[in-house]
C-alpha positions as CSV (number, residue, x, y, z in Angstrom):
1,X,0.0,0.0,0.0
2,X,1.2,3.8,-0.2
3,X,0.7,5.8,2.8
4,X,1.1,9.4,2.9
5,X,3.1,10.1,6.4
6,X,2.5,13.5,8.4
7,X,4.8,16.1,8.8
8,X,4.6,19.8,9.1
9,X,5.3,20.3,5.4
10,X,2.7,19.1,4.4
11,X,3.8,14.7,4.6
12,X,5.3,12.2,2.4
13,X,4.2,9.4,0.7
14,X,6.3,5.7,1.6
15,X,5.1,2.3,0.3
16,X,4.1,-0.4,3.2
17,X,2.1,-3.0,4.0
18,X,0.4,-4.6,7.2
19,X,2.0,-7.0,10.0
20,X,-1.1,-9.5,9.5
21,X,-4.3,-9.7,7.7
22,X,-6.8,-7.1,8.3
23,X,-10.3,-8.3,9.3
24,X,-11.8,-5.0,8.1
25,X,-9.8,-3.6,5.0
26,X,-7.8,0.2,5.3
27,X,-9.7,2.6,3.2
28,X,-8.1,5.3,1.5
29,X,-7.7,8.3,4.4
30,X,-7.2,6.0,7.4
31,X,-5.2,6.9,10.5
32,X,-2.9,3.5,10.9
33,X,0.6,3.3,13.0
34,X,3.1,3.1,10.7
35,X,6.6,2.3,12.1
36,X,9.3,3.1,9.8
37,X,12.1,-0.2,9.2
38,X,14.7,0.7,7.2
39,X,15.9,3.7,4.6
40,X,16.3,1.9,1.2
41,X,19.0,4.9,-0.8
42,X,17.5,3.0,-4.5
43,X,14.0,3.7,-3.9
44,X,14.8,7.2,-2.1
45,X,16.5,7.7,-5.8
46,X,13.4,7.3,-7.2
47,X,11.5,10.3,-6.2
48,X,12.4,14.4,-5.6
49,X,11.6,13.4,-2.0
50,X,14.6,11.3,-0.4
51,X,11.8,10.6,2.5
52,X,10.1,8.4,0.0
53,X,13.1,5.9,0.6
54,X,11.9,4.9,4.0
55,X,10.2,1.4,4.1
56,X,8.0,-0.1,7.2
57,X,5.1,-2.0,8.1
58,X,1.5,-0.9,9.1
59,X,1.0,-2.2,12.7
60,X,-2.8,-1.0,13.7
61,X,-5.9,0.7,12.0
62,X,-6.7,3.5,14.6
63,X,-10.0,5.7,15.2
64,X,-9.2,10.0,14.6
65,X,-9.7,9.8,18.1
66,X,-7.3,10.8,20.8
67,X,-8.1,10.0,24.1
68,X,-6.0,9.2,27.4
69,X,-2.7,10.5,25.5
70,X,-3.3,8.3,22.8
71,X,-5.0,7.4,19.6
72,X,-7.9,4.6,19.9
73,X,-7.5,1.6,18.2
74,X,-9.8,0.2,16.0
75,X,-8.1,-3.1,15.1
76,X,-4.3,-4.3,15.8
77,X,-3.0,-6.2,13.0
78,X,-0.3,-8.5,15.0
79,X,-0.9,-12.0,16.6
80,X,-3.2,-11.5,19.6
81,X,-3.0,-13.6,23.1
């Protein structure tokens, strides 16, 4: 998938994908957690944007909803207990 990161210039975009199988599918403008992995210099080539190089994986779907210091979670995307 391609995720457009936040950032106060406006964001980036960086491709990813998920930990696990979603139950419920990402829709386009979803809030996820996004954790970047690594900083591949080829693909940062690739675009005007060396930001665009950075590669990770989509941990959780989360609600636009801050509460307690945090963002709610709508579904985490890892193996469960």
């Amino acid at each position: 998938m391609m995720l457009k990161v936040a950032s106060e210039d406006g964001g980036f975009i960086v491709f990813s994908r998920t930990i696990g199988a979603p139950q419920k599918g990402l829709d386009a403008g979803d809030l996820v957690c996004w954790v970047p992995l690594q900083h591949d210099e080829a693909l940062a080539k690739e675009s005007n944007d060396p930001r665009f190089g950075w590669v990770g994986l989509v941990f959780a779907a989360l609600e636009p909803e801050w509460k307690d210091g945090d963002w709610v979670m709508r579904e985490f995307y890892g193996e469960s207990e």
